[in-house]
Residue frames as qw, qx, qy, qz and C-alpha x, y, z in Angstrom:
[[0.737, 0.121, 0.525, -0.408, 99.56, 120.60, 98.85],
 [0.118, -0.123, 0.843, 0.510, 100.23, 117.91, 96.19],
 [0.511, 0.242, -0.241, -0.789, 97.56, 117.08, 93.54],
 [0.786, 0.049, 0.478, -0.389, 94.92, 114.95, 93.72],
 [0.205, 0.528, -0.772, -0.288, 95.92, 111.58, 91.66],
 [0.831, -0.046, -0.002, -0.555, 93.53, 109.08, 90.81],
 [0.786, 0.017, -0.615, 0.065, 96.14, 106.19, 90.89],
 [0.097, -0.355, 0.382, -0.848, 97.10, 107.85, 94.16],
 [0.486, -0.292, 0.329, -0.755, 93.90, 107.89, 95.56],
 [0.872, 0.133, -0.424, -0.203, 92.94, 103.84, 94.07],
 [0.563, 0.187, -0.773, 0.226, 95.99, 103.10, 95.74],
 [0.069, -0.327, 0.442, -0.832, 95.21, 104.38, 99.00],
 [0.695, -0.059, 0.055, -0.714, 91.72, 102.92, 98.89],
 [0.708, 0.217, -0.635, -0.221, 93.12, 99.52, 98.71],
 [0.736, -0.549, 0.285, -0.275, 92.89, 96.64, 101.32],
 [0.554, 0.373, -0.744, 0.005, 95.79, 94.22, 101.82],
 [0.838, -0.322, -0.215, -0.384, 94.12, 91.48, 103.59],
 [0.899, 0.020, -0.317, 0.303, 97.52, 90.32, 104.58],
 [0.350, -0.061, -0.287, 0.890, 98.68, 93.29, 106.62],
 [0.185, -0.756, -0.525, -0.344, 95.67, 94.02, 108.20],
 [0.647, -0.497, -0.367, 0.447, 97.62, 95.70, 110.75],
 [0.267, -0.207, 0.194, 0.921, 99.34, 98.66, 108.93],
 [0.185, -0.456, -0.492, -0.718, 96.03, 99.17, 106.74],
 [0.366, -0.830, -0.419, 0.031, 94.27, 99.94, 110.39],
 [0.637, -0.388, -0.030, 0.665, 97.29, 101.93, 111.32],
 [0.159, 0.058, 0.372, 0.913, 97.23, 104.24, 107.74],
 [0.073, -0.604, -0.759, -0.229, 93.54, 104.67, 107.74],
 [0.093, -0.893, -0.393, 0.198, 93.08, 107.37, 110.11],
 [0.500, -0.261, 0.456, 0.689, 96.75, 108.66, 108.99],
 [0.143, 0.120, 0.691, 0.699, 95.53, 108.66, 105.08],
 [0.001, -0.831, -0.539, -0.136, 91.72, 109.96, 105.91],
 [0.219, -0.814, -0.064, 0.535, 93.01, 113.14, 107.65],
 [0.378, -0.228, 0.408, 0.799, 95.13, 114.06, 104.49],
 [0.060, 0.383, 0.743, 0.546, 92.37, 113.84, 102.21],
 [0.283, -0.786, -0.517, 0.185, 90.14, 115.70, 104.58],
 [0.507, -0.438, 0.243, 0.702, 92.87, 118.10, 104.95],
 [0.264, 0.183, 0.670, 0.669, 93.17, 118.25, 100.91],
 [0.092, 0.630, 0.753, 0.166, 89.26, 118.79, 100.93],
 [0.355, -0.790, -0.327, 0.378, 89.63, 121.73, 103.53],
 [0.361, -0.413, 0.315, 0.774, 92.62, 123.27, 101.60],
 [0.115, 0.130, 0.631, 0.756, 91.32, 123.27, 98.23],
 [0.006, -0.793, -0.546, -0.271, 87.54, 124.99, 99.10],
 [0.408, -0.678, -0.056, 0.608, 89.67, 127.07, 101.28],
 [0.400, -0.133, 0.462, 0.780, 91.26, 128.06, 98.02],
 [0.162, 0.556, 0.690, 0.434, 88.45, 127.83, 95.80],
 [0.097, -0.764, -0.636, 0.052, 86.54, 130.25, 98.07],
 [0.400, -0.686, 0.029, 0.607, 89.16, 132.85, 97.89],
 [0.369, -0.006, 0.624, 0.689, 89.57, 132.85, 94.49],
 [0.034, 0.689, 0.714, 0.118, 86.02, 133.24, 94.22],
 [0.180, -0.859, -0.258, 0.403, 85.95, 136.37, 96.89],
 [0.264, -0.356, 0.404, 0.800, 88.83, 138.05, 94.30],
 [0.078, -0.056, -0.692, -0.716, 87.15, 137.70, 90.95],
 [0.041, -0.867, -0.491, 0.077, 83.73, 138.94, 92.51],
 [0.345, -0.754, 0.002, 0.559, 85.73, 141.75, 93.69],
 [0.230, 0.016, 0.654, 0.721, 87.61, 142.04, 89.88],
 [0.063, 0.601, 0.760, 0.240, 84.09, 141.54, 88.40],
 [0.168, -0.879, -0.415, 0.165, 82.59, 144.27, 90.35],
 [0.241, -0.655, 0.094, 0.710, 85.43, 146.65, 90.04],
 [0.212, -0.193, 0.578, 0.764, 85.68, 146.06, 86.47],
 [0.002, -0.506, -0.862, -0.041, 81.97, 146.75, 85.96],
 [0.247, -0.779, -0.484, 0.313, 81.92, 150.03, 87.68],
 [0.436, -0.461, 0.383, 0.672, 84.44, 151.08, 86.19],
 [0.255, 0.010, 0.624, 0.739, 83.45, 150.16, 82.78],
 [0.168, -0.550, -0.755, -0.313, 79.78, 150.68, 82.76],
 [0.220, -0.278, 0.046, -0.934, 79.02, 153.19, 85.91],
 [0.810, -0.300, -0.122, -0.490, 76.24, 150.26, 87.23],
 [0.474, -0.444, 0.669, -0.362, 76.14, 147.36, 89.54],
 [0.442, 0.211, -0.823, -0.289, 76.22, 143.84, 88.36],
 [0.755, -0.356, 0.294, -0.465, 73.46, 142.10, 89.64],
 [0.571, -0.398, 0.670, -0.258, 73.65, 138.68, 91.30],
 [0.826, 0.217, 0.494, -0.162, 72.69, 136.63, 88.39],
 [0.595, 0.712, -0.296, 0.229, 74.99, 138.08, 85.85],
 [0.228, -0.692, 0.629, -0.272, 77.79, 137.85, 89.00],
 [0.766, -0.143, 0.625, -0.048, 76.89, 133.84, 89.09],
 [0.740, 0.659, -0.036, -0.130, 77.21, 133.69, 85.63],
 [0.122, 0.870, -0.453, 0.150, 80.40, 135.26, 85.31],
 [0.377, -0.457, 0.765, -0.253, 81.72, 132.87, 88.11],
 [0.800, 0.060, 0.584, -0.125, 80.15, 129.42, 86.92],
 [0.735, 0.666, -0.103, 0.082, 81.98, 130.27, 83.47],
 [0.050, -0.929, 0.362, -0.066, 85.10, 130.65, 85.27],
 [0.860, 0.123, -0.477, 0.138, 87.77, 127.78, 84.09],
 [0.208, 0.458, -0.677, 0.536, 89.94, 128.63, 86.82],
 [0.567, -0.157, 0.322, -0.741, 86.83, 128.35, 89.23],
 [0.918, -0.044, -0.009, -0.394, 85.65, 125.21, 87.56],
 [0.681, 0.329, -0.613, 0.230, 88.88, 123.39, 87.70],
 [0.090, -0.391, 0.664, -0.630, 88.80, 123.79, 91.49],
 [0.771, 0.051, -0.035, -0.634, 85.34, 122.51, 91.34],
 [0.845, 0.251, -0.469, -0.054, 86.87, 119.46, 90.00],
 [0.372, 0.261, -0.723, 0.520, 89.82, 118.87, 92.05],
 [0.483, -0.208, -0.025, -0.850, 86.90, 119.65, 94.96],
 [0.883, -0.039, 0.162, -0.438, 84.50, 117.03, 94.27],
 [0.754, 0.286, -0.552, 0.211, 87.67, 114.25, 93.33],
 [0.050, -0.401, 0.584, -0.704, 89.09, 115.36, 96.77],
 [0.643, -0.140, 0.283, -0.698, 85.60, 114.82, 98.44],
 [0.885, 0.169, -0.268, -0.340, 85.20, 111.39, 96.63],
 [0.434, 0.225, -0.735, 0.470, 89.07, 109.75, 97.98],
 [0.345, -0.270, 0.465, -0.770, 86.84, 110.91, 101.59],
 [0.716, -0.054, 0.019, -0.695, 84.24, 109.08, 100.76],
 [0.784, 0.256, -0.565, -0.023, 85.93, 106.05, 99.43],
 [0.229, 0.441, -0.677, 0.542, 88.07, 106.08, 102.39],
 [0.636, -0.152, 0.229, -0.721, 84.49, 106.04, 104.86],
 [0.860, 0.177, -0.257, -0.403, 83.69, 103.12, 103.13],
 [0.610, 0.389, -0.677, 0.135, 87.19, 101.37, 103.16],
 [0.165, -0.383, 0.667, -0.617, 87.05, 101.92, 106.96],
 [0.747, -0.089, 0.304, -0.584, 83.66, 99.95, 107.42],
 [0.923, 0.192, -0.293, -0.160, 84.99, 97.20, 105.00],
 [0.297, 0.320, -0.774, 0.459, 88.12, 96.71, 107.52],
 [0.420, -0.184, 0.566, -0.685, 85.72, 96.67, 110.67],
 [0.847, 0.046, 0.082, -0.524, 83.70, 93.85, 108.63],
 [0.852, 0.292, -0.435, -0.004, 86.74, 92.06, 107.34],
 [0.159, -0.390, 0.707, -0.568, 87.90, 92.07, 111.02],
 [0.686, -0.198, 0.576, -0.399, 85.01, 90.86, 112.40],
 [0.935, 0.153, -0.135, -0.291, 84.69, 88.26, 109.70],
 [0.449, 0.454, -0.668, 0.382, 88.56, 87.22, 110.55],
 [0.329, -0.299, 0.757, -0.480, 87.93, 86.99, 114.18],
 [0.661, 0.031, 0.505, -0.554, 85.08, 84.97, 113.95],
 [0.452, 0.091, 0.847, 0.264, 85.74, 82.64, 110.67],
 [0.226, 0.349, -0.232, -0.879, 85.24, 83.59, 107.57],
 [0.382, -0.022, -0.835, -0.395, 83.99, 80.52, 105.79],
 [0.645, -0.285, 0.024, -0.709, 80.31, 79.81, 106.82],
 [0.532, 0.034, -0.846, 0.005, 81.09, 76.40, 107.97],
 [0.647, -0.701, -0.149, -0.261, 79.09, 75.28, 111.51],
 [0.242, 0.588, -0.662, 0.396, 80.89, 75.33, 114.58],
 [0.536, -0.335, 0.580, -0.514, 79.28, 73.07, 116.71],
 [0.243, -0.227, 0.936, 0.113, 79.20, 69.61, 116.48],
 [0.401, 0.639, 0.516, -0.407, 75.34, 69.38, 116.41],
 [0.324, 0.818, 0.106, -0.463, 75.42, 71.79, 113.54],
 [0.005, -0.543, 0.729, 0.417, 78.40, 70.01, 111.69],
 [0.396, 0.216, 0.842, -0.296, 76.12, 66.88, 111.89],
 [0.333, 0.610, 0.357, -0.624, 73.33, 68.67, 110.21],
 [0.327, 0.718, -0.390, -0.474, 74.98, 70.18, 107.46],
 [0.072, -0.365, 0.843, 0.388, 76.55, 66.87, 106.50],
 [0.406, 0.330, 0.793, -0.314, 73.21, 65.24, 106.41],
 [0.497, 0.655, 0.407, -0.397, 71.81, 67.57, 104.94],
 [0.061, -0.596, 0.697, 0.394, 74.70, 67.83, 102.19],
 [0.044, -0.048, 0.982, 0.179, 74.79, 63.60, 101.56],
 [0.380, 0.379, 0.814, -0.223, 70.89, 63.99, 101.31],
 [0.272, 0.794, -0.167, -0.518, 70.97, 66.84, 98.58],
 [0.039, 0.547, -0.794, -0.262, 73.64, 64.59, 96.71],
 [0.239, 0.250, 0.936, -0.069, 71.33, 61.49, 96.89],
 [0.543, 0.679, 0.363, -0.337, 68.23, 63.12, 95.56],
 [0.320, 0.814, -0.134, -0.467, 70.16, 64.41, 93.22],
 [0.111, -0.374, 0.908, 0.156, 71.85, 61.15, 92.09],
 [0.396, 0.064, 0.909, -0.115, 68.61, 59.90, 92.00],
 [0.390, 0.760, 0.248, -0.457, 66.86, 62.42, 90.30],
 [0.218, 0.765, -0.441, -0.415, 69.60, 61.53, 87.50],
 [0.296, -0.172, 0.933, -0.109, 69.50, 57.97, 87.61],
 [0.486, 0.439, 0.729, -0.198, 65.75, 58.52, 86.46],
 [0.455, 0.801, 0.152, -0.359, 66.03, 60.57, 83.70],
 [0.162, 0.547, -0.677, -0.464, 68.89, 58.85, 81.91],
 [0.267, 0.135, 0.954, 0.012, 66.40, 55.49, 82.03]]
């Protein structure tokens, strides 16, 4: 499994508006890895974990003769760099998921706004009307409203 890679994951999260075709095409492609990634690396984590309880506890019994209760055992583990670097890699993993969630809903909006015209212009005559009116009457007041205050 390769390592998470924040230009990596930036890049991945990008939309090229101009090949909207291949960026629906990679999407479900490029979520599953990351998902994948997510699945591999608590997979890890949680093994690591289930060892170095096991360690912990052996070396405990060993050295001492007692059990190590549950709150010195979380300790132990929430100091563990090896533990918190998975942590990391983890919640970065989890975050390229999220990003990815997101990218998907901004293709399904910059679809529909492609099919249907992006620029807010009207599309009926009636409504082209309207706007210009109301445009060339905005532009008058405001010609006049400048007309009086430089007299």
């Amino acid at each position: 499994m390769e390592e998470w890679n924040k230009e990596t994951a930036l890049d991945e999260v990008e939309i090229n508006e101009h090949d909207m075709q291949n960026e629906w095409n990679m999407q479900p492609v490029i979520y599953l890895e990351n998902s994948l990634r997510v699945s591999e690396l608590v997979h890890r984590r949680d093994s690591l974990q289930r060892d170095k309880i096991k360690t912990i506890k052996d070396v405990q019994k060993v050295s001492t003769g007692k059990v190590l209760s549950d709150a010195a055992l979380g300790r132990e583990l929430d100091t563990d760099q090896e533990l918190i670097d998975l942590n990391f890699q983890i919640s970065n993993a989890k975050a390229s998921v999220s990003a990815l969630q997101q990218k998907k809903a901004s293709l399904e909006n910059l679809q529909e706004l492609l099919i249907n015209g992006i620029s807010a212009e009207p599309k009926s005559p009636d409504e082209k009307k309207a706007m210009r009116e109301h445009i060339q009457k905005g532009v008058r007041e405001k010609n006049g409203e400048s007309k009086k205050g430089s007299g």
